[in-house]
N, C-alpha and C positions, 0 to 999 in steps of 0.2 A: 504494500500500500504506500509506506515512503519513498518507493521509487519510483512510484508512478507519478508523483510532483516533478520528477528533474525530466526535460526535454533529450532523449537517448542524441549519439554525434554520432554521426556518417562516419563511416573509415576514410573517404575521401575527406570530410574538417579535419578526424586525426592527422592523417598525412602530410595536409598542409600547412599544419601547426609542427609537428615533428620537422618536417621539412625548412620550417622557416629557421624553428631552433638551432638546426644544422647550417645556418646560412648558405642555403643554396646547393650544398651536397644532398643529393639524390636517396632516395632510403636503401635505392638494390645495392646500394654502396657499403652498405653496412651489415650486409647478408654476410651469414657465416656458412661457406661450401663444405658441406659431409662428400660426396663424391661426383663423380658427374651428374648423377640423379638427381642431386637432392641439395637445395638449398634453402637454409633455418632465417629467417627475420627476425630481428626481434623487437618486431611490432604484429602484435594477434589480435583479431580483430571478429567478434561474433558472425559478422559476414561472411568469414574468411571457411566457417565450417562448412561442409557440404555433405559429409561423411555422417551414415547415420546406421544404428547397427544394434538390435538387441543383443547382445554379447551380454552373456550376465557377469557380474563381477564378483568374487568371493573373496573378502577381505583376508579367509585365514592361509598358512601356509605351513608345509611343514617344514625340521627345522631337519636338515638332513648334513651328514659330515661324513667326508670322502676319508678313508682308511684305505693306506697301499700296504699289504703285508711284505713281508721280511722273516717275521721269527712273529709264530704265531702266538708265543704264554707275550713278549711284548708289544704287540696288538691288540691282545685280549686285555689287557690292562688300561690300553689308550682306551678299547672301547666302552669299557665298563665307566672309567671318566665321565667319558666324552655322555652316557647315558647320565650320570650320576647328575651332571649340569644340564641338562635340559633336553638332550638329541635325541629326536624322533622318528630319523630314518636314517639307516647306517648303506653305505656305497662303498665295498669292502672290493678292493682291487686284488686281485690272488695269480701268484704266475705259476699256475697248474692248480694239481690239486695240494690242499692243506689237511692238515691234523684236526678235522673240525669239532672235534670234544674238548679238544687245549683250546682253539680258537675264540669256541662259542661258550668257553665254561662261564658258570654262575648269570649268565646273558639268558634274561627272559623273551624267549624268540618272538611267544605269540601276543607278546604287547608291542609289538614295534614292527615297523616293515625292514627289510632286512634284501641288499642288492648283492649278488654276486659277481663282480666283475671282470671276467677273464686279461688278463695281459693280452694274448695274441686270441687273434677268432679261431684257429685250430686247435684252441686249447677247450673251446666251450664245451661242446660235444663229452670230452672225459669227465669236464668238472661237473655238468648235470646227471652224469652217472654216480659218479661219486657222494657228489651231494644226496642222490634220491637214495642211496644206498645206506648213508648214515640214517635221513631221515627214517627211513622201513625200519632199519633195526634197533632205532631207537623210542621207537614208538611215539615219536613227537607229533604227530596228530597234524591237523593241517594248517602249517604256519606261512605266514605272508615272504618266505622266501623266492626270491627270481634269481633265473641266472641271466646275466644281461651281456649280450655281445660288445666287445670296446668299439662297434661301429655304431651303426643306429641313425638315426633320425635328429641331425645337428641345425642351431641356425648361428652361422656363425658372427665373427665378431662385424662391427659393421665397416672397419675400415682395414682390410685385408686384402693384398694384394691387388688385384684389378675389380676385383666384385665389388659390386652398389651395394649399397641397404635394398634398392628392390631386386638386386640378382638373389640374393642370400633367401629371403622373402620366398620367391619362386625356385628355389632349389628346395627349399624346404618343405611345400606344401607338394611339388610335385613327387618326393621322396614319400611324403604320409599318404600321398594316392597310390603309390606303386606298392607300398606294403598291403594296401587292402585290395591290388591286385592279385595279389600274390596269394589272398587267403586267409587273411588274419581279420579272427573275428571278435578280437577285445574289445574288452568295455569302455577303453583309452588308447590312444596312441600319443607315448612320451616322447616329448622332444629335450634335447638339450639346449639351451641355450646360452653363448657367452655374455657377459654383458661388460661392457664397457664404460670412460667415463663421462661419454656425451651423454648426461643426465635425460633430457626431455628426449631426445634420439632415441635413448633404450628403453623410454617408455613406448613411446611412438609406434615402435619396431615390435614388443610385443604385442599392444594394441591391434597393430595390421595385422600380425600371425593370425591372432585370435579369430576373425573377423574375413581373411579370406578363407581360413580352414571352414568357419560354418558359411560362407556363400558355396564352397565347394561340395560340400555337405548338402547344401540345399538344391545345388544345381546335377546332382548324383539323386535325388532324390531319397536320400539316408535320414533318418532320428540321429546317425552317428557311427564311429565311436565319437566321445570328447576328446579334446588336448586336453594332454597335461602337461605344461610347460616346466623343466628344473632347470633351475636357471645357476649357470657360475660365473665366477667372475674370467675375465678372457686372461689369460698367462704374459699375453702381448701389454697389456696394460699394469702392471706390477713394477715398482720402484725398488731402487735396490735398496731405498728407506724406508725403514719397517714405521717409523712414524708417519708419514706419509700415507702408509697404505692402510694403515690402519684409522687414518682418518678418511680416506676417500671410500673404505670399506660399508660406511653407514650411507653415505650417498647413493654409492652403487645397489647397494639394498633396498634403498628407498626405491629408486629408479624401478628395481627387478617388483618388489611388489605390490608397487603402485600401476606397474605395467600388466601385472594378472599374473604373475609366474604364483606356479599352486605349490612347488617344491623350490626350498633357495636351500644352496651350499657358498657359504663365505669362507674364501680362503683364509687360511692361516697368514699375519703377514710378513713371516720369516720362518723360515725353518728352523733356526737357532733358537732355542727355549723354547721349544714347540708347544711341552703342557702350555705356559704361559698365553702364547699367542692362540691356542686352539679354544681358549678359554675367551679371552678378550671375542673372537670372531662369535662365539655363543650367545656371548654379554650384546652383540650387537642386536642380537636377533629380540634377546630378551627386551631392551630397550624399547625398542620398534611397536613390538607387543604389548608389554603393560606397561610403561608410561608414554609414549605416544599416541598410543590404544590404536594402531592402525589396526588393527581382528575388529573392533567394534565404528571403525567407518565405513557407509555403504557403499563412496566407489570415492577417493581423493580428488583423483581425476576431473570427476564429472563435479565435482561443486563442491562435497560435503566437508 
């Protein structure tokens, strides 16, 4: 109702008021180029939407932490940690198969999801023998473990080589079409995603995934599977200052779950005192969570 008193401005008044401020420099002058495609303003403008899209948005996400084994009793110690502080889905990298009673001791499988992630893709095949083999004889009943190939369904980072943000975009969605060529009839199709630290970019970028995954969905005439977007942070964007990254780590989180990613993994920002920093990267999540309370906004994005 109070807004209804003030007279709304044309993006053409904006302009030419921006423009005068500028004395005479141009606003495309002031564009910031992500790559051939794609060039950011930053001047936004309600006109400027045209983009419309029920994508539903789900404020919560899980809090998931990548584990590459070595020596499985010190593993199992990271991971029982790593649960101890908050972690709800564990991404366990294995090069072959492991000891999985050392691995997985005192580890309550069937409250947490639980990824098995081969080193090489000729390794998968033995390790889901192996694994199904533990599970049988140990009668652990039906736990949320996967075994997950180290290829898969990636969106990569945005500013990689010769690829656009819309190459990457369309590499991606035409990968989650060729898997449901192939026969795959899950309830999700997870993608990986990098995320880097062009803030509103790697919102942006998730946003579009979302959005042409369901027009493609709709134009296939499917209910689905869903995306599940897990999102990390890209290797190419890392400092060799662990202060630094560990400040830019809450940005980039911000960025990844304001963007709709339903799974976030935030790096460690040193490998040097690893408990320490594996810790801090948890604390960010938690942060995020209860006192920013993003789980109880209905989309940031969109207004709230």
């Amino acid at each position: 109702t109070v807004l209804a008193n003030f007279e709304g401005v044309s993006r053409e008044d904006w302009i030419a008021r921006i423009e005068a401020d500028l004395r005479g420099k141009a606003l495309k002058e002031t564009e910031w180029i992500v790559d051939a495609d794609t060039r950011v303003s930053p001047f936004a403008h309600a006109q400027d939407s045209t983009v419309t899209s029920n994508v539903g948005f789900d404020p919560r996400w899980e809090i998931a932490e990548y584990f590459i084994v070595d020596d499985a009793v010190k593993s199992n110690n990271i991971i029982l940690d790593a649960l101890q502080g908050g972690c709800e889905t564990l991404l366990i990298e294995v090069d072959g198969v492991e000891d999985w009673d050392v691995l997985f001791k005192d580890i309550s499988l069937e409250m947490i999801k639980t990824y098995i992630i081969p080193t090489r893709n000729e390794q998968t095949e033995l390790v889901i023998m192996s694994l199904s083999e533990w599970l049988d004889n140990d009668s652990m009943g039906d736990l949320e473990i996967s075994v997950r190939p180290p290829g898969g369904i990636k969106l990569g980072a945005s500013a990689s080589d010769d690829r656009t943000v819309t190459d990457d975009l369309a590499n991606t969605v035409r990968a989650g079409l060729e898997l449901l060529e192939s026969g795959y009839n899950g309830e999700t199709v997870e993608c990986t995603a990098q995320i880097g630290v062009s803030y509103f970019v790697e919102i942006a970028r998730l946003r579009a995934l979302q959005i042409l995954w369901q027009n493609a969905m709709t134009a296939l005439e499917r209910n689905g599977p869903a995306l599940l977007i897990e999102a990390h942070f890209s290797d190419r964007e890392l400092s060799d200052d662990q202060h630094i990254n560990m400040i830019s780590a809450s940005t980039k989180a911000l960025s990844a779950i304001c963007g709709g990613a339903q799974r976030l993994v935030i790096a460690p920002a040193s490998t040097e005192t690893e408990d320490f920093h594996r810790r801090i990267s948890r604390n960010v999540h938690h942060l995020l969570r209860y006192e920013t309370r993003l789980e109880s906004v209905t989309d940031p994005v969109a207004g709230s």
